[in-house]
OpenMM code with the backbone's topology and positions (N, CA, C; nanometers):
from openmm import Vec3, app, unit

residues = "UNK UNK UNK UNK UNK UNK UNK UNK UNK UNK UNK UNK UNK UNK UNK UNK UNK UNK UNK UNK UNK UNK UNK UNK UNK UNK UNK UNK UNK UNK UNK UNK UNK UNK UNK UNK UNK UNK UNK UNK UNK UNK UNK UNK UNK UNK UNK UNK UNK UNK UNK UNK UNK UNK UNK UNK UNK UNK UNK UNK UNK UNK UNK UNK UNK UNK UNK UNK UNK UNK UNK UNK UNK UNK UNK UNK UNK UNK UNK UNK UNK UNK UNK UNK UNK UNK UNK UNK UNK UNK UNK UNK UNK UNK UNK UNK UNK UNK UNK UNK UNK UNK UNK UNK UNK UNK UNK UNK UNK UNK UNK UNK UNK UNK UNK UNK UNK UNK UNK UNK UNK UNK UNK UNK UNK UNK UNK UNK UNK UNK UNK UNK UNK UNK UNK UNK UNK UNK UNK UNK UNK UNK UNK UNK UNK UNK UNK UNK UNK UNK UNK UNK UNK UNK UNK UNK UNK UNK UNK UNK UNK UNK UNK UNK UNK UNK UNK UNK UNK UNK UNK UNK UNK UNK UNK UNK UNK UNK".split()
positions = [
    Vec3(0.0847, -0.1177, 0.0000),
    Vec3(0.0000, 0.0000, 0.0000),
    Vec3(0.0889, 0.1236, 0.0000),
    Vec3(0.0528, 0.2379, -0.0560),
    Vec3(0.1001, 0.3316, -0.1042),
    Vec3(0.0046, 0.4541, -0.0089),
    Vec3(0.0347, 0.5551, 0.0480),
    Vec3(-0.0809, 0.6521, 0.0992),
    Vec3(-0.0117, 0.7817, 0.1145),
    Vec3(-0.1061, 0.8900, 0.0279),
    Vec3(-0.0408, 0.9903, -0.0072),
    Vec3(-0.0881, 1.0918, 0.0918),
    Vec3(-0.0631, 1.2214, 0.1801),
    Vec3(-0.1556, 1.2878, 0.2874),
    Vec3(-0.0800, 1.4452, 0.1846),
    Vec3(-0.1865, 1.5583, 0.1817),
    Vec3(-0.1626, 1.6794, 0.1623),
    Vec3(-0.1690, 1.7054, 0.3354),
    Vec3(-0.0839, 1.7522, 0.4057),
    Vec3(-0.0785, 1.7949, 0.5292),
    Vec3(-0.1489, 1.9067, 0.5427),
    Vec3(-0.1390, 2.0437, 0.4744),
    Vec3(-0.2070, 2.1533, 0.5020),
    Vec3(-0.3271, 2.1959, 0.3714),
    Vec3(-0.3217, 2.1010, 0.2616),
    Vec3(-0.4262, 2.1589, 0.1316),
    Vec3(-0.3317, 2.2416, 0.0720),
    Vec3(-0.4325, 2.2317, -0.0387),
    Vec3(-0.3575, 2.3217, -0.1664),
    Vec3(-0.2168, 2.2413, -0.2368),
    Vec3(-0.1825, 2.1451, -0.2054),
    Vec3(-0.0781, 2.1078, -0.2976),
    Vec3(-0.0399, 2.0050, -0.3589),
    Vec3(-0.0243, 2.0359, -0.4853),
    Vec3(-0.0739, 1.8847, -0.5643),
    Vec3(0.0818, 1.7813, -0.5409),
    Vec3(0.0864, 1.6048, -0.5359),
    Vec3(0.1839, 1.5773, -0.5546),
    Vec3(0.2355, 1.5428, -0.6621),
    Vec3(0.3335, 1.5125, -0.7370),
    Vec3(0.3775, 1.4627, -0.8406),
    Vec3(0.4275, 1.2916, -0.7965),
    Vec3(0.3735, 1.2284, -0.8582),
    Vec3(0.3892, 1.0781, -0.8526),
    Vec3(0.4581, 0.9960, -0.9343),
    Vec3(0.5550, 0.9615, -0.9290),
    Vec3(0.6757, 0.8774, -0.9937),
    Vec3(0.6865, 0.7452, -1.0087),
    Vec3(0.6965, 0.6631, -1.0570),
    Vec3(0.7457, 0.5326, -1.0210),
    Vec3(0.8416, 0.4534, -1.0754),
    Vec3(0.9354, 0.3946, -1.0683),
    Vec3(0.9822, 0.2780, -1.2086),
    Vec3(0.9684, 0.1259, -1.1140),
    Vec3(0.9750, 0.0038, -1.2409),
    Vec3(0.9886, -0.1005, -1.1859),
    Vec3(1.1188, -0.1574, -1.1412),
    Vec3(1.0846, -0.2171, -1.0068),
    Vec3(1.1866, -0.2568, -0.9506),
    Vec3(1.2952, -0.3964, -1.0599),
    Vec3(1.2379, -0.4702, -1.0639),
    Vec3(1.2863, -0.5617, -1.1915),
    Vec3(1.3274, -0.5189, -1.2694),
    Vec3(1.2247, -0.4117, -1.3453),
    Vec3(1.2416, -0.3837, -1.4981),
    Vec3(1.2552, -0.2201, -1.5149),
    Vec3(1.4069, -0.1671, -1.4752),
    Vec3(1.3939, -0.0173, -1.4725),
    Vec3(1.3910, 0.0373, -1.5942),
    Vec3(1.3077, -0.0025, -1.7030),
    Vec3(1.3305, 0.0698, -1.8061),
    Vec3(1.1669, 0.0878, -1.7999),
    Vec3(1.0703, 0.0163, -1.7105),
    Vec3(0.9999, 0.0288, -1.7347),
    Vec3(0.8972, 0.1259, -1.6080),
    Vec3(0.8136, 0.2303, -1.6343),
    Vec3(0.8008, 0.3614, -1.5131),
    Vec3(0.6843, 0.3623, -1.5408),
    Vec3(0.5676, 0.4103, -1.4675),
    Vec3(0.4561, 0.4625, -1.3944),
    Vec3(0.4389, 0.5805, -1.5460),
    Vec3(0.3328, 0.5615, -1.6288),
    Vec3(0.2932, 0.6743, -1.7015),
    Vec3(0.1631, 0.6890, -1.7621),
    Vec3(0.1490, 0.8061, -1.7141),
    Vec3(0.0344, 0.8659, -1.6777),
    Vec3(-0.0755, 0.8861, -1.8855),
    Vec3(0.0277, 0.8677, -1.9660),
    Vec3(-0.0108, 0.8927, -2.0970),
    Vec3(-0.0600, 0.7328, -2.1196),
    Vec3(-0.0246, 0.6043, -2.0655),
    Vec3(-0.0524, 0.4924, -2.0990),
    Vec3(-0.1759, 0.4424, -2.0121),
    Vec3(-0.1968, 0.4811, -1.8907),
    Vec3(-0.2988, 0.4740, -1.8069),
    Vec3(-0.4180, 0.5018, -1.8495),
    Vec3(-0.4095, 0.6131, -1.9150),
    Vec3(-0.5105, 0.7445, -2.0062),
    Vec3(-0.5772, 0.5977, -2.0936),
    Vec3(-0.4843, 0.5844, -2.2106),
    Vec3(-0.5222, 0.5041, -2.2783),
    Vec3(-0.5698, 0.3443, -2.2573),
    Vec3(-0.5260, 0.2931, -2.1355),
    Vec3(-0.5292, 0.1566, -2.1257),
    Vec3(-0.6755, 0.1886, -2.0202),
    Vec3(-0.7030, 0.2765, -1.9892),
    Vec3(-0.8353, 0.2454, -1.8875),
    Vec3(-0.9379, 0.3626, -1.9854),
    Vec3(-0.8928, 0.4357, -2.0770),
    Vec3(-1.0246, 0.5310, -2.1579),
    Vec3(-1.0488, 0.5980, -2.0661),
    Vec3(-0.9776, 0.6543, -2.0295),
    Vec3(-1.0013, 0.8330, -1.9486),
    Vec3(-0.9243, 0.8861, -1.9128),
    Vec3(-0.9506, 1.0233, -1.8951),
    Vec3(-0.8738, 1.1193, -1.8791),
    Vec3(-0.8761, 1.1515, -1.6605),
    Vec3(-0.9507, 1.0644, -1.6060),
    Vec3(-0.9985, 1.1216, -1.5115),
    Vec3(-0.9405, 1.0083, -1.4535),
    Vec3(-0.8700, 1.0083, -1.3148),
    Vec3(-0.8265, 0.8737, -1.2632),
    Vec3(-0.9466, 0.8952, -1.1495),
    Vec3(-1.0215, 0.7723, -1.1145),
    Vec3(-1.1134, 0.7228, -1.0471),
    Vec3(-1.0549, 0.6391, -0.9575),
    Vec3(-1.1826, 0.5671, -0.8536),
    Vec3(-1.1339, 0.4771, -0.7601),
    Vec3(-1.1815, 0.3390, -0.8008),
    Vec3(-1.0426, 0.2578, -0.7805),
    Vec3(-1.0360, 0.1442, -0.8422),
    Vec3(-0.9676, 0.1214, -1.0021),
    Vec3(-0.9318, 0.2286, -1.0589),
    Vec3(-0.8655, 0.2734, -1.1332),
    Vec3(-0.7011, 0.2028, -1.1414),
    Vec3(-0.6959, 0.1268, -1.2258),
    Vec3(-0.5253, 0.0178, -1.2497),
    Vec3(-0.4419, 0.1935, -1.3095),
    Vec3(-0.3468, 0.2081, -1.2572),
    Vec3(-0.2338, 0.3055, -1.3093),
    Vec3(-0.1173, 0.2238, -1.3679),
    Vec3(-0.1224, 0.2020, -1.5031),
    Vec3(-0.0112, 0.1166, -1.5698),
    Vec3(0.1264, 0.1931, -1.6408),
    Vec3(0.2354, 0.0954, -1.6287),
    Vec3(0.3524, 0.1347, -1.6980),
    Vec3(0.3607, 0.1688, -1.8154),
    Vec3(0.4745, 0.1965, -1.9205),
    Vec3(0.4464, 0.2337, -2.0004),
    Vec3(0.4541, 0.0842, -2.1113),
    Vec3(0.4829, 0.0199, -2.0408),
    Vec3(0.4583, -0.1453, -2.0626),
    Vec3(0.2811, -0.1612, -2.0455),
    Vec3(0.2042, -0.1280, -2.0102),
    Vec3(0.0589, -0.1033, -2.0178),
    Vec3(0.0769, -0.2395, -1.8708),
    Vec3(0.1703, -0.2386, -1.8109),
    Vec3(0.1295, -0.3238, -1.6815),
    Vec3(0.1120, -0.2773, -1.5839),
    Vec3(-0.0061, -0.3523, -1.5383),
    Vec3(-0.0461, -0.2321, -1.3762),
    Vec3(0.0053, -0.2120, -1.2860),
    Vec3(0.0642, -0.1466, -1.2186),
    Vec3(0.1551, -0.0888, -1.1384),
    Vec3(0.0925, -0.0575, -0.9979),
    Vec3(-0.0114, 0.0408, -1.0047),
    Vec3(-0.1059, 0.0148, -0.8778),
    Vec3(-0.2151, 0.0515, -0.9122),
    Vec3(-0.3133, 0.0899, -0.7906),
    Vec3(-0.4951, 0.0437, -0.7944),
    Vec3(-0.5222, 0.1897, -0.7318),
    Vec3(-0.6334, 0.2506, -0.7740),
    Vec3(-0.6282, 0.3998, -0.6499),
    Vec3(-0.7422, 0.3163, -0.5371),
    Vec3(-0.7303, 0.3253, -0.4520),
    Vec3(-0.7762, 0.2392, -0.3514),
    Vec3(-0.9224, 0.3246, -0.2549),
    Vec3(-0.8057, 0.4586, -0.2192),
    Vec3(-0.9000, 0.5274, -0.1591),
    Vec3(-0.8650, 0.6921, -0.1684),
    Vec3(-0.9896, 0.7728, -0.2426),
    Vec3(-0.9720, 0.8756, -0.2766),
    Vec3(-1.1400, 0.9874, -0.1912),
    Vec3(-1.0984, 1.0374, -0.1418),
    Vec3(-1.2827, 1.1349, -0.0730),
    Vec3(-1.3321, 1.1824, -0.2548),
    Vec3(-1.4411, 1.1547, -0.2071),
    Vec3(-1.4774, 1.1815, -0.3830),
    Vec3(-1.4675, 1.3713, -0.4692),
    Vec3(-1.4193, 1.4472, -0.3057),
    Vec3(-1.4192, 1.5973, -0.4052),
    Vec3(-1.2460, 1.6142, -0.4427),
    Vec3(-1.1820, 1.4999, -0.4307),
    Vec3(-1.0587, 1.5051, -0.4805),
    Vec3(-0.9997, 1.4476, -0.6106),
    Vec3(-0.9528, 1.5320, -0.7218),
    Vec3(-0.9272, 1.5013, -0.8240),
    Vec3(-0.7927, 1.4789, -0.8419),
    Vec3(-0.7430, 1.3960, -0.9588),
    Vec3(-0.5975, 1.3327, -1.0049),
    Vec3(-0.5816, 1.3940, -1.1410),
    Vec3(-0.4899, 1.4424, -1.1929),
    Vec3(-0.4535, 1.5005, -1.3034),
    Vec3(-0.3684, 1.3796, -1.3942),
    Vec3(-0.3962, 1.3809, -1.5111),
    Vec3(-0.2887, 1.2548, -1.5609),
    Vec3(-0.2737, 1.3380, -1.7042),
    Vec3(-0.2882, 1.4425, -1.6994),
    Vec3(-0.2963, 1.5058, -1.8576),
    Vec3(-0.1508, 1.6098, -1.8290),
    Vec3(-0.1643, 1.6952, -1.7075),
    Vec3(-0.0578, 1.7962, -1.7231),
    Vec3(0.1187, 1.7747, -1.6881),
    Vec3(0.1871, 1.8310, -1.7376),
    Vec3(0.3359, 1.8372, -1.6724),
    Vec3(0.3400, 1.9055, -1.5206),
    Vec3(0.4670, 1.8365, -1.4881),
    Vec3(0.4721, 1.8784, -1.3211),
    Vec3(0.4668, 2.0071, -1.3076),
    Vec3(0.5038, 2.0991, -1.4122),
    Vec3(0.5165, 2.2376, -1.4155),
    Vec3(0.5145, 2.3039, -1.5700),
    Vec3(0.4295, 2.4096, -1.6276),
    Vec3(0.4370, 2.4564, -1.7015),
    Vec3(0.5447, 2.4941, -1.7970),
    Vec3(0.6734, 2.6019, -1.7368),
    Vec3(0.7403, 2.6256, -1.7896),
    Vec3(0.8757, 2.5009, -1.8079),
    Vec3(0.9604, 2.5407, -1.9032),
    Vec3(1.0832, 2.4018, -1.8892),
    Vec3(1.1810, 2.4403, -1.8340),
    Vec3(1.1809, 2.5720, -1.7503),
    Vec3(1.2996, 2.5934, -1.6386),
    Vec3(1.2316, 2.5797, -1.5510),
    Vec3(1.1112, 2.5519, -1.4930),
    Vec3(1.0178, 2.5308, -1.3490),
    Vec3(1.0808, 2.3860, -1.3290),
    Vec3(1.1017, 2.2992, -1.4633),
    Vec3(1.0463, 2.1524, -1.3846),
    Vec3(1.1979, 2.1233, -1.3204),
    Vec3(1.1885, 2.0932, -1.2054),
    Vec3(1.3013, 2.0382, -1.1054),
    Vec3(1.3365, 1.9203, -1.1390),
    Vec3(1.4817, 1.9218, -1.0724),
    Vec3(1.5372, 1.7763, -1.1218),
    Vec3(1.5735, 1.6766, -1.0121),
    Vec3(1.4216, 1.6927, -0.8899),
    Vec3(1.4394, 1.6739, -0.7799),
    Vec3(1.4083, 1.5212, -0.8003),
    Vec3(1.3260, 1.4844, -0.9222),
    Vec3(1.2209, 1.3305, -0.9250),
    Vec3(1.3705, 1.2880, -0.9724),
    Vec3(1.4406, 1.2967, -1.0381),
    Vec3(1.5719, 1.2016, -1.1242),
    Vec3(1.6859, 1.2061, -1.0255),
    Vec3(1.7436, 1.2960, -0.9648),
    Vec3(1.8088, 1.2948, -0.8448),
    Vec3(1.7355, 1.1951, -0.7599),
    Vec3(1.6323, 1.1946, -0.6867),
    Vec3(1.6029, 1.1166, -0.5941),
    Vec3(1.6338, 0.9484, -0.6565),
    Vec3(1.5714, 0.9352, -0.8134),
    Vec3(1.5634, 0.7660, -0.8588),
    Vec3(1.6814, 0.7671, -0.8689),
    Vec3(1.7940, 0.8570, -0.8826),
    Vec3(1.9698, 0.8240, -0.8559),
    Vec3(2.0065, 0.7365, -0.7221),
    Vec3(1.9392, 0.8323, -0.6702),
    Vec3(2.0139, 0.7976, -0.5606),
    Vec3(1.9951, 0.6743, -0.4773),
    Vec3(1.8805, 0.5909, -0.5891),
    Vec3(1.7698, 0.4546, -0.5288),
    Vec3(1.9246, 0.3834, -0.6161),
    Vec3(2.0428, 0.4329, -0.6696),
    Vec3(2.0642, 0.3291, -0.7538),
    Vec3(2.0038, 0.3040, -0.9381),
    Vec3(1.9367, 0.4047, -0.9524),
    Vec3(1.8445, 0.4133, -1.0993),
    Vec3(1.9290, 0.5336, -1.1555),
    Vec3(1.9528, 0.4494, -1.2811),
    Vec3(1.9736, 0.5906, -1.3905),
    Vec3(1.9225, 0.5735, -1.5186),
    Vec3(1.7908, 0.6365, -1.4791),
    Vec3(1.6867, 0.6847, -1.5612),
    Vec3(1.7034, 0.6887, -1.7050),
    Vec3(1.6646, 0.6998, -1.8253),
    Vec3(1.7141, 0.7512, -1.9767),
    Vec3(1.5951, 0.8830, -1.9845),
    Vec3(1.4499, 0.8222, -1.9072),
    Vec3(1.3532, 0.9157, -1.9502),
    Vec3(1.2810, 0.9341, -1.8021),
    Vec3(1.2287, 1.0372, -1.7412),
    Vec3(1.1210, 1.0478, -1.6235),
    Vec3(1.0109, 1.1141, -1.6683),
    Vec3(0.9387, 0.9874, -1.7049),
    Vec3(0.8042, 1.0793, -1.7432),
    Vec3(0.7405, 1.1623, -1.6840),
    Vec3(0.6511, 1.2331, -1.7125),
    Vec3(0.5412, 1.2678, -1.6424),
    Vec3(0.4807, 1.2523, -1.5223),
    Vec3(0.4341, 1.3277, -1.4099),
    Vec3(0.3821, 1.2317, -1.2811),
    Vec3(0.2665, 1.2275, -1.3189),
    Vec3(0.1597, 1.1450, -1.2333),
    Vec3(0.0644, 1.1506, -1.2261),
    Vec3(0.0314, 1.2396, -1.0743),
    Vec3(-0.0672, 1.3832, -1.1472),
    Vec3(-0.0633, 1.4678, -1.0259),
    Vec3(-0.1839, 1.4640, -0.9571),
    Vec3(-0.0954, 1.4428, -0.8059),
    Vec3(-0.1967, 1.3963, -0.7212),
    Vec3(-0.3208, 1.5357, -0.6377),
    Vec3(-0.4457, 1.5539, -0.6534),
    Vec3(-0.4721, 1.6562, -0.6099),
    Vec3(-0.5132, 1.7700, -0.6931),
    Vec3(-0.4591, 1.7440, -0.7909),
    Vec3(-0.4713, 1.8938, -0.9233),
    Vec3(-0.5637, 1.8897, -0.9874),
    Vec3(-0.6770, 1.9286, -1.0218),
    Vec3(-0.7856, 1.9669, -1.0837),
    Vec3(-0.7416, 2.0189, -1.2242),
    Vec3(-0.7920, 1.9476, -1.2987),
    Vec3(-0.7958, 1.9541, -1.4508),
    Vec3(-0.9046, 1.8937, -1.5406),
    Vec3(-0.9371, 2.0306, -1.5835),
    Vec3(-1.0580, 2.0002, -1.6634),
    Vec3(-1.0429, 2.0165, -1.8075),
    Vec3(-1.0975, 1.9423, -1.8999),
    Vec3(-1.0340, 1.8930, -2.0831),
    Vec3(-1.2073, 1.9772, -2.0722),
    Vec3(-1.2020, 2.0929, -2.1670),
    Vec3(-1.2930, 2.1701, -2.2481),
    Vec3(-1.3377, 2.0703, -2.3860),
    Vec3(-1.4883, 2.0991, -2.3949),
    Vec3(-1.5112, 2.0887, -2.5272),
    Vec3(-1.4212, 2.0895, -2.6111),
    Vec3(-1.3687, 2.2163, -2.6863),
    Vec3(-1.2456, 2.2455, -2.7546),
    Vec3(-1.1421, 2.1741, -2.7567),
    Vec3(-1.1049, 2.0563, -2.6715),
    Vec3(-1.0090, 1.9938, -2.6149),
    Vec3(-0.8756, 2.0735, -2.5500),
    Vec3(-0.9171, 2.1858, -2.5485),
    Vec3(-0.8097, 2.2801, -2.3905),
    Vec3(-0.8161, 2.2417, -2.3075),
    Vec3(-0.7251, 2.2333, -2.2090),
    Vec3(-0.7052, 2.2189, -2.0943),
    Vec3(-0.7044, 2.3358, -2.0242),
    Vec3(-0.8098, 2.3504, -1.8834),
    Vec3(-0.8043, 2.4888, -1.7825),
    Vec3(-0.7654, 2.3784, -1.6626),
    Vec3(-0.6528, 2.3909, -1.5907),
    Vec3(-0.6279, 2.4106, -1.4614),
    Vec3(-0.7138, 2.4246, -1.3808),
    Vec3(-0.7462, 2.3911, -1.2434),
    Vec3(-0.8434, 2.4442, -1.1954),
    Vec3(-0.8304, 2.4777, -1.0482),
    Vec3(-0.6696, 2.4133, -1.0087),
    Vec3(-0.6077, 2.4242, -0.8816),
    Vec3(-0.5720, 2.3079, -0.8289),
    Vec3(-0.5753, 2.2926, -0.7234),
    Vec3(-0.5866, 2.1793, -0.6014),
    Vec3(-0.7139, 2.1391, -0.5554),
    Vec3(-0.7651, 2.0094, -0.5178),
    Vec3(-0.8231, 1.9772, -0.4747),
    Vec3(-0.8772, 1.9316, -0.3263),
    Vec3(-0.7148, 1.9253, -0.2767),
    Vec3(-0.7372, 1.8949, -0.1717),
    Vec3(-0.7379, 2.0016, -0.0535),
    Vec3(-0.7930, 1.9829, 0.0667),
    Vec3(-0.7939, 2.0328, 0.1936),
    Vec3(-0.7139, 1.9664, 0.2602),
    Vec3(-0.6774, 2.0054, 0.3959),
    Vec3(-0.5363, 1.9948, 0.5046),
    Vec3(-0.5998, 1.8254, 0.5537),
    Vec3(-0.5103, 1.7652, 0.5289),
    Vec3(-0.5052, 1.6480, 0.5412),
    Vec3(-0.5637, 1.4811, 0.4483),
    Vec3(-0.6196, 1.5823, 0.3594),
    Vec3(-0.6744, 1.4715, 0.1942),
    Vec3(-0.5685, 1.3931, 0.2153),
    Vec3(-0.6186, 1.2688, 0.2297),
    Vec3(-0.5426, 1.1795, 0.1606),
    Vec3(-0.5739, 1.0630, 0.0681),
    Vec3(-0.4725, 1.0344, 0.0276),
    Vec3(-0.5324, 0.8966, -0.1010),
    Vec3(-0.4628, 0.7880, -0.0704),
    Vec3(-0.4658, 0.6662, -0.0741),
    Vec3(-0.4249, 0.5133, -0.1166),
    Vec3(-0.4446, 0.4543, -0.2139),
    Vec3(-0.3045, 0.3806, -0.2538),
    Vec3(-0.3103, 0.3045, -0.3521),
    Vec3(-0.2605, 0.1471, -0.3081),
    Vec3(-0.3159, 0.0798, -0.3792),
    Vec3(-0.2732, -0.1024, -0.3444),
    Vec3(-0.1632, -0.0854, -0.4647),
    Vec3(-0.0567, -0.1232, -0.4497),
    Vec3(0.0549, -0.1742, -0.4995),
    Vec3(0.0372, -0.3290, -0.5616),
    Vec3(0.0766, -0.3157, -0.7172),
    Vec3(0.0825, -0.4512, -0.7739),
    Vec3(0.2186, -0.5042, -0.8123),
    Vec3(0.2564, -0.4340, -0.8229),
    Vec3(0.4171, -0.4869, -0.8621),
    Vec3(0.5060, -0.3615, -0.7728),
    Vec3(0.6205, -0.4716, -0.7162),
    Vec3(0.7113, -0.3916, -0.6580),
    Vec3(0.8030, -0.2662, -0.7691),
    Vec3(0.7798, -0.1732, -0.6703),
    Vec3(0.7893, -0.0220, -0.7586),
    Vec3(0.9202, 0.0736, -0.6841),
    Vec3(1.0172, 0.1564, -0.7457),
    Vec3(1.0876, 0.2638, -0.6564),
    Vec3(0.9782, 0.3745, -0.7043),
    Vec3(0.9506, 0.4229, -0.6014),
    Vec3(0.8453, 0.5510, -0.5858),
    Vec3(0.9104, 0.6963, -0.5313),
    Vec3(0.9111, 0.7825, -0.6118),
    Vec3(0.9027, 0.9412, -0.5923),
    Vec3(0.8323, 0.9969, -0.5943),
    Vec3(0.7736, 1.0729, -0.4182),
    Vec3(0.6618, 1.2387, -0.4351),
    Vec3(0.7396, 1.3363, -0.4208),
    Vec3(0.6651, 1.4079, -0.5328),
    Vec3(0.7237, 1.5359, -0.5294),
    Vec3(0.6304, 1.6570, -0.4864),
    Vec3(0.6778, 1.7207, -0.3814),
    Vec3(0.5757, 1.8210, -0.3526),
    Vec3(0.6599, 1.9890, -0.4307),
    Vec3(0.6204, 1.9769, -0.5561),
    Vec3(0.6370, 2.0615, -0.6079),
    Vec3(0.6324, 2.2736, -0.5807),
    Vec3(0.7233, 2.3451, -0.5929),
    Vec3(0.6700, 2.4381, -0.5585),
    Vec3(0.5742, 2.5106, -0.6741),
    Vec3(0.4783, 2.6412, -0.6232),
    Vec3(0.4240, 2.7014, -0.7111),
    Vec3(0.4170, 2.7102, -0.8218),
    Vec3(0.3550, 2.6636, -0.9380),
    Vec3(0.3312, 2.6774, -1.0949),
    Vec3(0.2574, 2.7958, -1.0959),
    Vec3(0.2358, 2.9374, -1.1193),
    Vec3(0.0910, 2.9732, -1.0969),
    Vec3(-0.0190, 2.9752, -1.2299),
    Vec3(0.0814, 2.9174, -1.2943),
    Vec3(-0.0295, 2.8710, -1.4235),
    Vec3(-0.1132, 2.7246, -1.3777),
    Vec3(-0.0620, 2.7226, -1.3015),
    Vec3(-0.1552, 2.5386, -1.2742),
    Vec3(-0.2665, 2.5586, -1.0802),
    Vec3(-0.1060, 2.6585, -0.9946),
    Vec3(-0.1728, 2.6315, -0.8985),
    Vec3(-0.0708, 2.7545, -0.7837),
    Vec3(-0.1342, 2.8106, -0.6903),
    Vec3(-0.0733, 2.9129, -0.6136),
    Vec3(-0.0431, 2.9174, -0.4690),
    Vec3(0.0455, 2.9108, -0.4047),
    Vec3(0.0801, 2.8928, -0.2979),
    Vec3(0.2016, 2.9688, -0.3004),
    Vec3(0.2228, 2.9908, -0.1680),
    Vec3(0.3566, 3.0985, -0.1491),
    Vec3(0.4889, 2.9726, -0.1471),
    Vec3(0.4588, 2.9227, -0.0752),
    Vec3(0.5873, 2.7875, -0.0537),
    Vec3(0.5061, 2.6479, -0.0557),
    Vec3(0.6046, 2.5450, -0.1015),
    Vec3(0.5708, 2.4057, -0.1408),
    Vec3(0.5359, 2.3100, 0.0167),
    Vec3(0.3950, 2.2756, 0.0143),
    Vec3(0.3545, 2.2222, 0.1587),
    Vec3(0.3930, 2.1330, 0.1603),
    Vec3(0.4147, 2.0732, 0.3289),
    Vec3(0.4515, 1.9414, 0.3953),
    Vec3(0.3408, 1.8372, 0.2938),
    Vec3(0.4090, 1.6825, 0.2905),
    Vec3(0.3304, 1.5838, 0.2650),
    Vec3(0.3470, 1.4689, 0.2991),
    Vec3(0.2743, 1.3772, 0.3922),
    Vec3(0.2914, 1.2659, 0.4787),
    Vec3(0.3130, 1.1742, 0.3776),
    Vec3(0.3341, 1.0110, 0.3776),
    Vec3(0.3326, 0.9308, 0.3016),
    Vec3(0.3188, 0.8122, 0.4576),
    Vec3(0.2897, 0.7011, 0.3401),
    Vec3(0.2197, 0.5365, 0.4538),
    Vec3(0.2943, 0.4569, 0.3333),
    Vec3(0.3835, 0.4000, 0.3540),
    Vec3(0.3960, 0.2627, 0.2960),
    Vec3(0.3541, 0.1491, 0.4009),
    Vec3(0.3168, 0.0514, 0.3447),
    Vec3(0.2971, -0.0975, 0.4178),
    Vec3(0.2170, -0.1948, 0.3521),
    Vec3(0.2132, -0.3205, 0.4168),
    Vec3(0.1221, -0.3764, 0.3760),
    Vec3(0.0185, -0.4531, 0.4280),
    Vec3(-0.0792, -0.3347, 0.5022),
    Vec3(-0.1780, -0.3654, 0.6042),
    Vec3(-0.2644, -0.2857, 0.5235),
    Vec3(-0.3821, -0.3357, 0.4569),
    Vec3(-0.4651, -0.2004, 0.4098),
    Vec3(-0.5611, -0.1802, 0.5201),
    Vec3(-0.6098, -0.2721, 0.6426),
    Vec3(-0.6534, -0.1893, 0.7334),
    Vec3(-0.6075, -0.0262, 0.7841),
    Vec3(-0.4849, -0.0627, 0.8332),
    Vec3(-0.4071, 0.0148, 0.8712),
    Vec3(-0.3976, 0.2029, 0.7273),
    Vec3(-0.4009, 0.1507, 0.6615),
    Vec3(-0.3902, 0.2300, 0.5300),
    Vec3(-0.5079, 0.2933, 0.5161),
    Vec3(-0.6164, 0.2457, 0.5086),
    Vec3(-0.7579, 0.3330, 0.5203),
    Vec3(-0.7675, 0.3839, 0.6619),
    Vec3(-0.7524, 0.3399, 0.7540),
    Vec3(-0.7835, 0.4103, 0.8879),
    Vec3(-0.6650, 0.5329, 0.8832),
    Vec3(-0.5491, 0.5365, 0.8774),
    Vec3(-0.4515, 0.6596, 0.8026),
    Vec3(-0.5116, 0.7619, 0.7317),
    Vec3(-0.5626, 0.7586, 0.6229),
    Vec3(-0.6130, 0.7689, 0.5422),
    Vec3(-0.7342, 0.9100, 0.5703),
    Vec3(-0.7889, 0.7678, 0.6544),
    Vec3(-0.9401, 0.8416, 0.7312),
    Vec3(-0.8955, 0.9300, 0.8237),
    Vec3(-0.7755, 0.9660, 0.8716),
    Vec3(-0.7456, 1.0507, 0.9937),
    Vec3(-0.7065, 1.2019, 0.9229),
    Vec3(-0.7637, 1.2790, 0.9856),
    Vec3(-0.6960, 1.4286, 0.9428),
    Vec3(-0.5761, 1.4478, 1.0342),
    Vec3(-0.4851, 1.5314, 0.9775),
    Vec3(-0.3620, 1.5926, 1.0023),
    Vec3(-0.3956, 1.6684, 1.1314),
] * unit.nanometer
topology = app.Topology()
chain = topology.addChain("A")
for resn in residues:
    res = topology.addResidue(resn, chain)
    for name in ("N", "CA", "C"):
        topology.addAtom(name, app.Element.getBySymbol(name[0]), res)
């Protein structure tokens, strides 16, 4: 189990993964899209590699909280940090490509037109989400600072995390506010 906590609201995470076995193969958010037909990650929702193998399950999400799987961690290409590839270094991984996260919390809405409007954060001080883990994964959150094309905050908020493998334990977490 995987369990993600926004400690204070307002800040979306960026979600990483590669396979432990197979590091060529990572958590992406463009293959998910396609292998489940939506743009919207739901609960119960398989999040697959770019191998289209499922990687994990969203387990438990409060239903006014949304997942972004369409946008970059950050708008501009000097915003995006090179905090997600540093960290899979330092697991021992050297990366060729780090896709996309899947962002946890961020509100994104696909227009008629097929535009994309931003719409912020979703979460409040202590949202949290779970995921069931299917294949052993190295995992990076990134609590990104300010985009203000995507989302606004003065500084990048605290964010709890739950690994284990008790999903009692993981929903009752879960269920607790900060």
């Amino acid at each position: 189990m995987l369990g993600v906590r926004d400690v204070e609201g307002g800040q979306p995470v960026g979600l990483f993964a590669f396979c432990q076995a197979m590091p060529d193969t990572f958590l992406s958010p463009h293959h998910t899209r396609v292998f489940s037909n939506s743009f919207l990650l739901r609960l119960g929702m398989r999040l697959v590699t770019n191998k289209r193998r499922p990687a994990l399950v969203l387990g438990v999400s409060a239903p006014h909280l949304k997942h972004d799987l369409l946008m970059p961690l950050a708008t501009a290409p000097e915003a995006v940090p090179d905090a997600p590839r540093a960290a899979f270094e330092a697991m021992g991984l050297a990366p060729v490509k780090v896709a996309d996260p899947i962002n946890l919390f961020l509100d994104v809405t696909v227009n008629g037109d097929g535009s994309l409007t931003p719409n912020g954060v979703s979460s409040r001080p202590g949202d949290a989400v779970v995921f069931r883990a299917v294949m052993d994964l190295f995992v990076v959150l990134h609590s990104a600072p300010a985009d203000p094309a995507l989302w606004s905050r003065p500084t990048a908020g605290p964010v709890e995390y739950l690994v284990g493998n008790d999903a009692r334990a993981a929903i009752s977490w879960a269920a607790t506010r900060s």
